[in-house]
N, C-alpha and C positions, 0 to 999 in steps of 0.2 A: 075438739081441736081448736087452741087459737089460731085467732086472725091477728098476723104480724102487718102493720100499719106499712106503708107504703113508704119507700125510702127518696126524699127529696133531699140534694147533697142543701148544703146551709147559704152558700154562696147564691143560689136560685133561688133558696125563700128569699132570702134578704132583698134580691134585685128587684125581683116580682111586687113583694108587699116594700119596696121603699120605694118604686119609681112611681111618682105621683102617674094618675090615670090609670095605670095599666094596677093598682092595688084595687081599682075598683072595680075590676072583672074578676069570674070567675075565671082561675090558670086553665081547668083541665076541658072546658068548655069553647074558652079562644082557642088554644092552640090543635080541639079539633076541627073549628070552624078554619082557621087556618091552613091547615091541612088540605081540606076539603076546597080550598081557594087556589091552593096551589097544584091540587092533582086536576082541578080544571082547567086551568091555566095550562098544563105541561098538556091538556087533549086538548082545546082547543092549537095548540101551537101546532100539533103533529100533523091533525086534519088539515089545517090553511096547508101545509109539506106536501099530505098527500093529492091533495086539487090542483097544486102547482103543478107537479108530473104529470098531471091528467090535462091540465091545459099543452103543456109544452106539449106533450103527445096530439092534441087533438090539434095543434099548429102542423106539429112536422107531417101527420096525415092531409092535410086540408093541401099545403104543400107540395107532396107528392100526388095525387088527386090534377091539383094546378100543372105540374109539369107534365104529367101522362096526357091531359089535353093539348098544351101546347104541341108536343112531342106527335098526337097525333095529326094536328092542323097541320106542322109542317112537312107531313108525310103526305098531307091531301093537299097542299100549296106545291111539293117536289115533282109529285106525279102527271100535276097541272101543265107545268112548267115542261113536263117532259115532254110531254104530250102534243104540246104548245112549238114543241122544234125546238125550245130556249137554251138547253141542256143538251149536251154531248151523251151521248151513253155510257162509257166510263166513267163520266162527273157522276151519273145521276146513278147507279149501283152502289157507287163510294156511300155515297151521302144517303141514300136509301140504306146500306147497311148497317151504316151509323145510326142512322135515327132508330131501325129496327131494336137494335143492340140497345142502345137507351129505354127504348121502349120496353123492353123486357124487363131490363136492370131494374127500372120502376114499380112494372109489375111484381118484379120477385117482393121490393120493400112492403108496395102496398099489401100484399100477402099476409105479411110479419103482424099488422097491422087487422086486418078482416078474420085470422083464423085466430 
């Protein structure tokens, strides 16, 4: 069986072996070194993508973490307060509801997040 020689159109010989410098490489050796330059290039670029999301996520958890605390101090500064005489009973249900209500809503995110 022949071996039919490898078709390179004439406009690429010509460009290859006339542009000074690049006639003194081998073509089929740069342009796999090239290759291989640019499929690292396109993984490195993805990975920094994917660390991005993993930071942004590990902000909005750290986030919500921070507001379930506050959320609960000011449910142990309400109670105080109530306790204290400072607070009407109707104010202090309201606002206890409230915070419960938050408090939850948090917890459901932080969820999203742990399971």
């Amino acid at each position: 069986m022949d071996h039919l020689p490898a078709y390179h159109p004439e406009w690429l010989i010509k460009f290859w072996f006339g542009t000074p410098g690049l006639n003194k490489l081998e073509p089929h050796l740069t342009l796999f070194i090239a290759l291989i330059v640019l499929l690292l290039f396109f993984y490195k670029k993805s990975k920094s993508t994917n660390s991005n999301v993993i930071d942004i996520e590990e902000e909005v958890f750290k986030q919500l973490l921070t507001r379930r605390q506050v959320i609960e101090q000011q449910i142990v500064e309400l109670d105080v307060s109530y306790e204290q005489n400072k607070l009407p009973e109707d104010q202090y249900k309201r606002k206890r509801t409230e915070f419960q209500k938050l408090l939850e809503q948090t917890r459901q995110e932080l969820r999203q997040y742990t399971i």
